[in-house]
C-alpha positions as CSV (number, residue, x, y, z in Angstrom):
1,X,-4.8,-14.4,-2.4
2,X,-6.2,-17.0,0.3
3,X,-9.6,-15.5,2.0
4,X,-11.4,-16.9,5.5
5,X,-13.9,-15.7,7.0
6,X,-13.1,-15.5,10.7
7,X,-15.8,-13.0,12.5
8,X,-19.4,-12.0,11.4
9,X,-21.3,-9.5,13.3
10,X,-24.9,-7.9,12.9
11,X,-25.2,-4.0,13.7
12,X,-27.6,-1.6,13.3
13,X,-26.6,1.7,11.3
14,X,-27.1,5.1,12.9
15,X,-30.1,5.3,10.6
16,X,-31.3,1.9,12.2
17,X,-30.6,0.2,9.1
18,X,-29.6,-3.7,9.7
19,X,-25.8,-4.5,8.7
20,X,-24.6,-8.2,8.3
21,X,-20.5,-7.5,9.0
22,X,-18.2,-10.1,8.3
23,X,-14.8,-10.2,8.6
24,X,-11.6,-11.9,6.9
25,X,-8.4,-12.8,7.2
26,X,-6.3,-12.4,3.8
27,X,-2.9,-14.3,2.8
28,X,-0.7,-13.7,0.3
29,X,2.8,-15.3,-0.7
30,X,6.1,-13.2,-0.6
31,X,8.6,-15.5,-0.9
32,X,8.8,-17.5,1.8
33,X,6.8,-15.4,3.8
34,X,3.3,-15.3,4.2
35,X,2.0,-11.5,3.9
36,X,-1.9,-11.2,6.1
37,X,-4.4,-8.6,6.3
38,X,-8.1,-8.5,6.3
39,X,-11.3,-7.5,4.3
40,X,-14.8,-6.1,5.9
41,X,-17.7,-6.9,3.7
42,X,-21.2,-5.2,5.2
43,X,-24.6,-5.9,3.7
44,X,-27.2,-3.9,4.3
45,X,-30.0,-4.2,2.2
46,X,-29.7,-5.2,-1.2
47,X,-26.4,-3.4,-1.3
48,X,-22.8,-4.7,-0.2
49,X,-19.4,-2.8,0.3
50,X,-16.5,-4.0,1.0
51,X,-12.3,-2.9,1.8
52,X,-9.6,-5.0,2.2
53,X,-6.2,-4.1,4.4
54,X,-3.6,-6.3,2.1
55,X,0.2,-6.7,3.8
56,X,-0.7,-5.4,7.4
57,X,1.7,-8.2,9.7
58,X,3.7,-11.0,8.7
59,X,2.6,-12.5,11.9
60,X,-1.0,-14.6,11.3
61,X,-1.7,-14.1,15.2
62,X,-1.4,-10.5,15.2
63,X,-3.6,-10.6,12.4
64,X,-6.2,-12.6,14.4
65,X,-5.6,-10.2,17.6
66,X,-6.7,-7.0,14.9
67,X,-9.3,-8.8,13.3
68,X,-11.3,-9.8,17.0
69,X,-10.8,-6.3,17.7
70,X,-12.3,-4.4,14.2
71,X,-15.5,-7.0,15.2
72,X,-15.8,-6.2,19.1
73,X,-16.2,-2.6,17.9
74,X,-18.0,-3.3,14.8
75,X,-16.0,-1.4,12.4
76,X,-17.6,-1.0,8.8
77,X,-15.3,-0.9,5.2
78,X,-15.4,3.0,5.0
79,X,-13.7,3.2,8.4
80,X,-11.1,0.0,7.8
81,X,-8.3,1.8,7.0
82,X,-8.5,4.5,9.6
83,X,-9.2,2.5,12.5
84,X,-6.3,-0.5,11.3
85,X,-3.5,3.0,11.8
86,X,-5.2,3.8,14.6
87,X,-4.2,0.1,16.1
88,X,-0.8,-0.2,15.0
């Protein structure tokens, strides 16, 4: 699986704990097909958590599109999944 990093953000949690977002695109081979999704990784702290979306679009721009829109509203790894069904 190809990784790249394609958004970072900085947030503050409701606690008012700093979080360090970044976000990726993911790639993955099916035949001859290309098969992308995305990862969130949040630091805050000393600790880090992370989710990954694999096989969301065959389409890299769509991709792209979803992945601009998880940073402009800052979503975090726990909420990944949720909001990426919410979108499509």
């Amino acid at each position: 699986m190809e990784k790249l990093l394609v958004q970072t953000r900085a947030a503050l949690s409701q606690s008012g704990d700093s979080l360090q977002l970044r976000y990726y695109l993911t790639a993955e081979p099916d035949g001859n097909l290309e098969r992308y999704g995305t990862e969130v990784v949040m630091t805050r702290g000393g600790g880090v958590e992370s989710y990954g979306c694999r096989d969301v679009t065959p389409v890299a721009s769509r991709m792209l599109q979803l992945i601009d829109a998880l940073a402009d509203n800052t979503v975090t790894p726990a909420l990944l999944r949720e909001i990426l069904t919410d979108l499509l």
